[in-house]
C-alpha positions as protocol buffer text, in pm:
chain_id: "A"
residue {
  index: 1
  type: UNK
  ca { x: -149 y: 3219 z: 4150 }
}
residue {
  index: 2
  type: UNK
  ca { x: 105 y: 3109 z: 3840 }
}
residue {
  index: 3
  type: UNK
  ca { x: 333 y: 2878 z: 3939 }
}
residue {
  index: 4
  type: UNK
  ca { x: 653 y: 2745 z: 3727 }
}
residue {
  index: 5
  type: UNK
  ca { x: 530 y: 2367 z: 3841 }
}
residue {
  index: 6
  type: UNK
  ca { x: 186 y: 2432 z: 3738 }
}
residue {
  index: 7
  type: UNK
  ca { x: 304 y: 2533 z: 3419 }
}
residue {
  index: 8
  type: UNK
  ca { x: 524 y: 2269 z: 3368 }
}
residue {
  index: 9
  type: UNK
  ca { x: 234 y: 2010 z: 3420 }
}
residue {
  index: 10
  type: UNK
  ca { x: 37 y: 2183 z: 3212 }
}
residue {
  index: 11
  type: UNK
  ca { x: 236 y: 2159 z: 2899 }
}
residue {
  index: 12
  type: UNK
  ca { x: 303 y: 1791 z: 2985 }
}
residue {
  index: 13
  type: UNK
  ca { x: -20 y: 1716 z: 2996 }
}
residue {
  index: 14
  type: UNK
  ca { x: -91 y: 1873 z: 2666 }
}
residue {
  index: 15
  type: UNK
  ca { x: 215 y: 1732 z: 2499 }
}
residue {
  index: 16
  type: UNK
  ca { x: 114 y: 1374 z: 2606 }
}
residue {
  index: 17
  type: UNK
  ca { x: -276 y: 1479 z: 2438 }
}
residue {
  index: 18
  type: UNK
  ca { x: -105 y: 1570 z: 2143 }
}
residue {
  index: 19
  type: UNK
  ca { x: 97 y: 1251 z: 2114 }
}
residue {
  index: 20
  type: UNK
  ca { x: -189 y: 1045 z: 2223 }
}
residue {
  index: 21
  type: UNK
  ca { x: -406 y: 1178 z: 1918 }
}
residue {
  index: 22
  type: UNK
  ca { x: -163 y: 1186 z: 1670 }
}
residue {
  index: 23
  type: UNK
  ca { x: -68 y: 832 z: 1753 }
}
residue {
  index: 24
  type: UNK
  ca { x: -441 y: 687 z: 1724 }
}
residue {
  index: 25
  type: UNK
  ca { x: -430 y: 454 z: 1410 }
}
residue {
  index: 26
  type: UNK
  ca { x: -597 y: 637 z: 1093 }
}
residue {
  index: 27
  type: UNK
  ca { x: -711 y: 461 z: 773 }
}
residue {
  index: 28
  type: UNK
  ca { x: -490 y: 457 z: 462 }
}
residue {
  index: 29
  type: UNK
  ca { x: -588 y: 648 z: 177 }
}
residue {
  index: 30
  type: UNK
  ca { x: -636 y: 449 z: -212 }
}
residue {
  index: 31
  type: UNK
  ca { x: -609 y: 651 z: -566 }
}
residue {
  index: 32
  type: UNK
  ca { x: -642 y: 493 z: -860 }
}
residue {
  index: 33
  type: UNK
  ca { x: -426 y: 704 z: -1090 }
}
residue {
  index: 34
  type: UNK
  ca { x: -443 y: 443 z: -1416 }
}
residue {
  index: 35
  type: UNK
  ca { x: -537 y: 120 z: -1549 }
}
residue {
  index: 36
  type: UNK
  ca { x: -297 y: 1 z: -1839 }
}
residue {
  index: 37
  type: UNK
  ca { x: -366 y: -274 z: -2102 }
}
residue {
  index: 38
  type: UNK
  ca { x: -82 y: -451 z: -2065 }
}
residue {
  index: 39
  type: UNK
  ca { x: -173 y: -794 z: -2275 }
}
residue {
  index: 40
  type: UNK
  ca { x: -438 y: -989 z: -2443 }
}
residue {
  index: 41
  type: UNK
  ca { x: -423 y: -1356 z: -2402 }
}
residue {
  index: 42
  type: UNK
  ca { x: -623 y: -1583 z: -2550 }
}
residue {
  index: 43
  type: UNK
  ca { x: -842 y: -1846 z: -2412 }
}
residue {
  index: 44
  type: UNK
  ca { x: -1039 y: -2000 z: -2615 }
}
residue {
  index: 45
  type: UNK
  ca { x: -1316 y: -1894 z: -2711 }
}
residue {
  index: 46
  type: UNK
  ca { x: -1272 y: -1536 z: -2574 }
}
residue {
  index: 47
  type: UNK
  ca { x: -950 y: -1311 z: -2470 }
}
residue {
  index: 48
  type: UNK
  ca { x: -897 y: -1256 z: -2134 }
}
residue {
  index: 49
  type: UNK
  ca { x: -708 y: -886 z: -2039 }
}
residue {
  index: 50
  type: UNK
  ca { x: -371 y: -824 z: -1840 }
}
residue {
  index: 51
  type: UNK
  ca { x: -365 y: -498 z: -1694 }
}
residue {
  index: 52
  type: UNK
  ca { x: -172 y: -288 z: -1436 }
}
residue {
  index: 53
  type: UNK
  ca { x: -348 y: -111 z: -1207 }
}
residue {
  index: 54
  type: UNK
  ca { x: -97 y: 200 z: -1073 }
}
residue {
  index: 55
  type: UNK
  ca { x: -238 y: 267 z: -732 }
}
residue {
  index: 56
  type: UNK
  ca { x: -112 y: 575 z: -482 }
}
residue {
  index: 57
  type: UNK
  ca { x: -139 y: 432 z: -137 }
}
residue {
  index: 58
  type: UNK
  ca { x: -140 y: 704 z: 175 }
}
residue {
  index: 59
  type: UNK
  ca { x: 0 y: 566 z: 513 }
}
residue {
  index: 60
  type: UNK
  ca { x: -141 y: 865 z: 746 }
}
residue {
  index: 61
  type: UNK
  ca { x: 16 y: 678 z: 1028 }
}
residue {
  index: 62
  type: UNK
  ca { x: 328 y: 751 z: 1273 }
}
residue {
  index: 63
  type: UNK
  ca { x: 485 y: 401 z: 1206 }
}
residue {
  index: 64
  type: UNK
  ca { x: 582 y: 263 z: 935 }
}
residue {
  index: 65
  type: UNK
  ca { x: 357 y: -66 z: 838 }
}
residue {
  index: 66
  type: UNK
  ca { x: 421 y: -407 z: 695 }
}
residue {
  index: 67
  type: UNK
  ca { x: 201 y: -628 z: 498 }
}
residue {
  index: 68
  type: UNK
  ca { x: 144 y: -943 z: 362 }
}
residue {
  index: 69
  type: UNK
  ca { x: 46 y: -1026 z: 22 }
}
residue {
  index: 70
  type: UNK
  ca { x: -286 y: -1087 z: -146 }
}
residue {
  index: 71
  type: UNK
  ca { x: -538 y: -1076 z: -388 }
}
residue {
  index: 72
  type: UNK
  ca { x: -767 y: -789 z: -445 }
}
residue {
  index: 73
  type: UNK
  ca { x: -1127 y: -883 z: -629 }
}
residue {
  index: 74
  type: UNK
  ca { x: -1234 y: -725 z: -911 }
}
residue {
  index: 75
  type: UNK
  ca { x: -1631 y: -708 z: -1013 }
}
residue {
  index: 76
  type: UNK
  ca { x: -1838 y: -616 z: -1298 }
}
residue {
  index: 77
  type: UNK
  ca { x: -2229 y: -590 z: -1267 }
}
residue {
  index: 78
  type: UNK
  ca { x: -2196 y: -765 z: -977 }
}
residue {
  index: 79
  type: UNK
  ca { x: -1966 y: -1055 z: -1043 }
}
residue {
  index: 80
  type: UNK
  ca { x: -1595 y: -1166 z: -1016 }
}
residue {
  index: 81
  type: UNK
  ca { x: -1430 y: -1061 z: -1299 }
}
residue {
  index: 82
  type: UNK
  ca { x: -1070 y: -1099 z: -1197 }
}
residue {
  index: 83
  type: UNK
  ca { x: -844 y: -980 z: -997 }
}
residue {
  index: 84
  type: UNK
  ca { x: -499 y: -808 z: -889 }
}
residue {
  index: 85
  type: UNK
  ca { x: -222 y: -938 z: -704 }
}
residue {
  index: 86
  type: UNK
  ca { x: -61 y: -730 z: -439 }
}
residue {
  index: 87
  type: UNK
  ca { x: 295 y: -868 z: -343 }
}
residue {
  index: 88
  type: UNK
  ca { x: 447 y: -808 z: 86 }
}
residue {
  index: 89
  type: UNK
  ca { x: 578 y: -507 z: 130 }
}
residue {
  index: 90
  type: UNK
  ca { x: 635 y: -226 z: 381 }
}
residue {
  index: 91
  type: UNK
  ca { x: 554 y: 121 z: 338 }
}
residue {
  index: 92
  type: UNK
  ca { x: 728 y: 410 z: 573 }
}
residue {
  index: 93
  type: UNK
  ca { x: 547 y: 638 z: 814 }
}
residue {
  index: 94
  type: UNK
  ca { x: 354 y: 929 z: 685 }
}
residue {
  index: 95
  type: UNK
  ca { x: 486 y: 866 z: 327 }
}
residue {
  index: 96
  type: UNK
  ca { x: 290 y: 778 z: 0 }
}
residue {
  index: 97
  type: UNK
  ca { x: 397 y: 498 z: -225 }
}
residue {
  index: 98
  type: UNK
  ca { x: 282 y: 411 z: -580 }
}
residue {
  index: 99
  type: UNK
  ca { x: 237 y: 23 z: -658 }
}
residue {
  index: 100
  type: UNK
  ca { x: 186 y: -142 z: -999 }
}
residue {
  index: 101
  type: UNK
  ca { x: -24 y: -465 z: -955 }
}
residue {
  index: 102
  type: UNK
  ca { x: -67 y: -665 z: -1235 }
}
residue {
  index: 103
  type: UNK
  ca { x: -479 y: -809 z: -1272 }
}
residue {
  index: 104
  type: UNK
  ca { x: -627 y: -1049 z: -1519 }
}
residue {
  index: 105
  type: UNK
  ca { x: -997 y: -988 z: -1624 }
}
residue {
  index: 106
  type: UNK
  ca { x: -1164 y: -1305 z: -1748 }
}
residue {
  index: 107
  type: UNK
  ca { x: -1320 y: -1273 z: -2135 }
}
residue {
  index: 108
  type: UNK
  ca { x: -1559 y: -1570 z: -2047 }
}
residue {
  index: 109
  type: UNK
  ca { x: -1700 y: -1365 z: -1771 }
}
residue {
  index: 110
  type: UNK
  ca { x: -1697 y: -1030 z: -1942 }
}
residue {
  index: 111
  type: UNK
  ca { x: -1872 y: -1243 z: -2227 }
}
residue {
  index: 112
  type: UNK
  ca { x: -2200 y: -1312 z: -1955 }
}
residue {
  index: 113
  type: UNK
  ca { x: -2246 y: -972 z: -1957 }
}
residue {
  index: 114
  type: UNK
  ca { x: -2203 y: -881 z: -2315 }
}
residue {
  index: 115
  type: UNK
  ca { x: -2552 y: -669 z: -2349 }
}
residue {
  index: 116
  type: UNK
  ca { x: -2451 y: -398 z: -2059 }
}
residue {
  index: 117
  type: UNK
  ca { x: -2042 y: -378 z: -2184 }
}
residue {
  index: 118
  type: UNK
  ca { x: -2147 y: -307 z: -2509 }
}
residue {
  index: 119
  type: UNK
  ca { x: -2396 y: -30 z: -2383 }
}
residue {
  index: 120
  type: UNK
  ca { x: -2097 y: 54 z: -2151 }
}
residue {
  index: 121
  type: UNK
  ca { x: -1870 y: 142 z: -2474 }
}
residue {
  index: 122
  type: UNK
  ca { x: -2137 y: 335 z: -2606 }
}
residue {
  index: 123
  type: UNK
  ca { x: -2155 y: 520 z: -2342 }
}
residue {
  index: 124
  type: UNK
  ca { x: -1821 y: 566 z: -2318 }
}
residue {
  index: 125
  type: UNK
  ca { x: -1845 y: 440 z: -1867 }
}
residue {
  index: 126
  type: UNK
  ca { x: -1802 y: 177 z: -1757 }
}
residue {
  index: 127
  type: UNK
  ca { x: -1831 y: 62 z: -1337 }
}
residue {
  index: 128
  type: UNK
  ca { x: -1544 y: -155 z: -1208 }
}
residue {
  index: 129
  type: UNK
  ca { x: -1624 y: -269 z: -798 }
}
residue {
  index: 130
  type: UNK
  ca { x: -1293 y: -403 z: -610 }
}
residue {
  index: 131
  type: UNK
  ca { x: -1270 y: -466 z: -252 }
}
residue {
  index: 132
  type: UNK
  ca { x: -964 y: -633 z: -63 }
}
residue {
  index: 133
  type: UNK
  ca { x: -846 y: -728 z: 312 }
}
residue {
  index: 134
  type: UNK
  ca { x: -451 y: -644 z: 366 }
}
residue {
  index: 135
  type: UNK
  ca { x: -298 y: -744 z: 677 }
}
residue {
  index: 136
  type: UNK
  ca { x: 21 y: -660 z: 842 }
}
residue {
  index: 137
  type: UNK
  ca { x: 168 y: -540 z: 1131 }
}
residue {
  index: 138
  type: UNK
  ca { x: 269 y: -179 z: 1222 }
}
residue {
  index: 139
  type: UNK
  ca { x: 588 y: -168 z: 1493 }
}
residue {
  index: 140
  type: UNK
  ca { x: 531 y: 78 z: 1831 }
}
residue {
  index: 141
  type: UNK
  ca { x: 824 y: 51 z: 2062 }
}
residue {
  index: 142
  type: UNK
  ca { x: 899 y: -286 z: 2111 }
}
residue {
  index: 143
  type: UNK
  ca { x: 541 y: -461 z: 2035 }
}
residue {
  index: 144
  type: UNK
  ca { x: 436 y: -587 z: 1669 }
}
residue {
  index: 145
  type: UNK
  ca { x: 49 y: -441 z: 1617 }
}
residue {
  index: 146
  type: UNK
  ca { x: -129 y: -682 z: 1403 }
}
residue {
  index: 147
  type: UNK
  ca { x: -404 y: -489 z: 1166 }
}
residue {
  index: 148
  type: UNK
  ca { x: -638 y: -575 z: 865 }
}
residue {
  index: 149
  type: UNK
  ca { x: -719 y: -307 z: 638 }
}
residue {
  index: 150
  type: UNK
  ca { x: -1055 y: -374 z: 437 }
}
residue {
  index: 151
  type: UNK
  ca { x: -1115 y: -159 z: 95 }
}
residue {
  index: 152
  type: UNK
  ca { x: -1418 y: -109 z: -114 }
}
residue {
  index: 153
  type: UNK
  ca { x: -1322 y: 99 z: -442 }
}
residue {
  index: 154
  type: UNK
  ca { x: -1565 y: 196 z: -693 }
}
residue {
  index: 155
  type: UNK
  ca { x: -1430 y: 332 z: -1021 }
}
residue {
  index: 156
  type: UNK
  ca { x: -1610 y: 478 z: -1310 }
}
residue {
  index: 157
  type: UNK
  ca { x: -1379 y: 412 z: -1587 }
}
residue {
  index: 158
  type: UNK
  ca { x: -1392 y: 457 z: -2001 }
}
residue {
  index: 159
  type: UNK
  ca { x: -1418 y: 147 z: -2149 }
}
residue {
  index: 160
  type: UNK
  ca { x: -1194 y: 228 z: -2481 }
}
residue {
  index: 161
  type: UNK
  ca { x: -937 y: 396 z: -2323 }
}
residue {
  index: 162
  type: UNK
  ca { x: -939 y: 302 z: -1953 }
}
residue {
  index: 163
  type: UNK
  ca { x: -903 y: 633 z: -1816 }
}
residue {
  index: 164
  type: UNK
  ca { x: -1036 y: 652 z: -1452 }
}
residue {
  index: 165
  type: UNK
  ca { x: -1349 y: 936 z: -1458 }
}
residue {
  index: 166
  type: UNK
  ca { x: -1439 y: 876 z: -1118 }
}
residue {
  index: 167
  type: UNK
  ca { x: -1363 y: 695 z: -829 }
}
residue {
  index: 168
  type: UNK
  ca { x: -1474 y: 651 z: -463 }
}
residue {
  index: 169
  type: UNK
  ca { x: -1228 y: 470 z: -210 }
}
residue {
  index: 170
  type: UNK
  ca { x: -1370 y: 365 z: 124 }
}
residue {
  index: 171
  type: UNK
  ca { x: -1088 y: 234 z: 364 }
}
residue {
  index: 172
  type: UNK
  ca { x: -1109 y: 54 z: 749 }
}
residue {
  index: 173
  type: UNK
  ca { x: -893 y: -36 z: 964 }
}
residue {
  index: 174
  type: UNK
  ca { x: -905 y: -287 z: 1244 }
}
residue {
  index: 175
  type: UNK
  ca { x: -586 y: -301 z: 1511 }
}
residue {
  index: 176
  type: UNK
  ca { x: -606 y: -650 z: 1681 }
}
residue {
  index: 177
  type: UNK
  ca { x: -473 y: -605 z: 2033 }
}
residue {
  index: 178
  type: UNK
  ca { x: -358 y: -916 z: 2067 }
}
C-alpha cells in the first residue's frame, strides 16, 4: 500500500545517496596545454632553459581546495633535469584554473645525455617525466580536510618547438582524516 510517509523516506533516503556520492573526494585532473621558452641563461659551460609551463588544473570536487606551495620534478631519460615551482593558492569548487609555473632545466644535465637529445631533435620527440606531491586542505562545514595530491605526467613533446604531442596525466588523492 503507497503511503505519503513512505514516500517521503524514500526520496530522503535517495537524496542523502546522492549527496553522499557526489561528495566522495575525486582526483583533480592535469593538462599540459604549452611549454614556453621563456630565457636562456648561461652557466658556464652550458645554457640552462627558463620555461613556463601553462597547466589547466580540474578541481572535480564540491569544495573549494587550498594548497601549499612546491616544487614539481622534472626528468629526462630518467634523471632530474629541473624543475617548476608552484606558488599557494586556492582553487574554487568544480571550476578549472590555468597556472603559469615558471621551471629551469639544467644544460649540464641535458649535456649527460647529449647522444639521445640529439636523436630526440631528429626525431622531432622528445619524453619529459614530472611527478609532484601538493598538499592542502579542502573546507566541509566547519572541519579543515587535510589532503596530498600525488601526480605522475608523461609528455611527449617536440624538441624544436616545444609543442606538447602527447601527454598522459595520472592523479591520486589521499584525504588524511585526521
Amino acid at each position: 500500500m503507497w503511503s505519503w510517509t513512505s514516500a517521503l523516506v524514500g526520496a530522503a533516503s535517495a537524496t542523502a545517496a546522492a549527496a553522499i556520492i557526489s561528495a566522495k573526494p575525486r582526483d583533480p585532473t592535469f593538462h599540459v596545454i604549452s611549454i614556453t621558452l621563456n630565457s636562456l641563461k648561461l652557466n658556464f659551460p652550458v645554457l640552462d632553459a627558463e620555461l613556463i609551463l601553462t597547466i589547466h588544473i580540474t578541481n572535480p570536487n564540491i569544495v573549494p581546495i587550498h594548497y601549499s606551495s612546491t616544487e614539481m620534478s622534472i626528468f629526462y631519460d630518467g634523471s632530474l633535469l629541473g624543475s617548476a615551482h608552484i606558488d599557494a593558492g586556492s582553487q574554487p569548487a568544480q571550476s578549472g584554473r590555468i597556472l603559469r609555473l615558471p621551471a629551469r632545466l639544467s644544460g649540464l644535465e641535458l649535456a649527460h645525455h647529449a647522444a639521445k637529445f640529439f636523436a630526440d631533435v631528429r626525431q622531432r620527440e622528445m619524453v619529459l617525466d614530472a611527478a609532484v606531491d601538493i598538499q592542502g586542505a579542502a573546507k566541509v562545514l566547519w572541519w579543515n580536510h587535510k589532503f596530498k595530491v600525488h601526480v605522475d605526467s608523461h609528455v611527449v613533446v617536440d624538441p624544436v618547438f616545444l609543442d606538447v604531442i602527447d601527454q598522459e596525466n595520472k592523479a591520486e588523492m589521499e584525504v588524511m582524516l585526521v
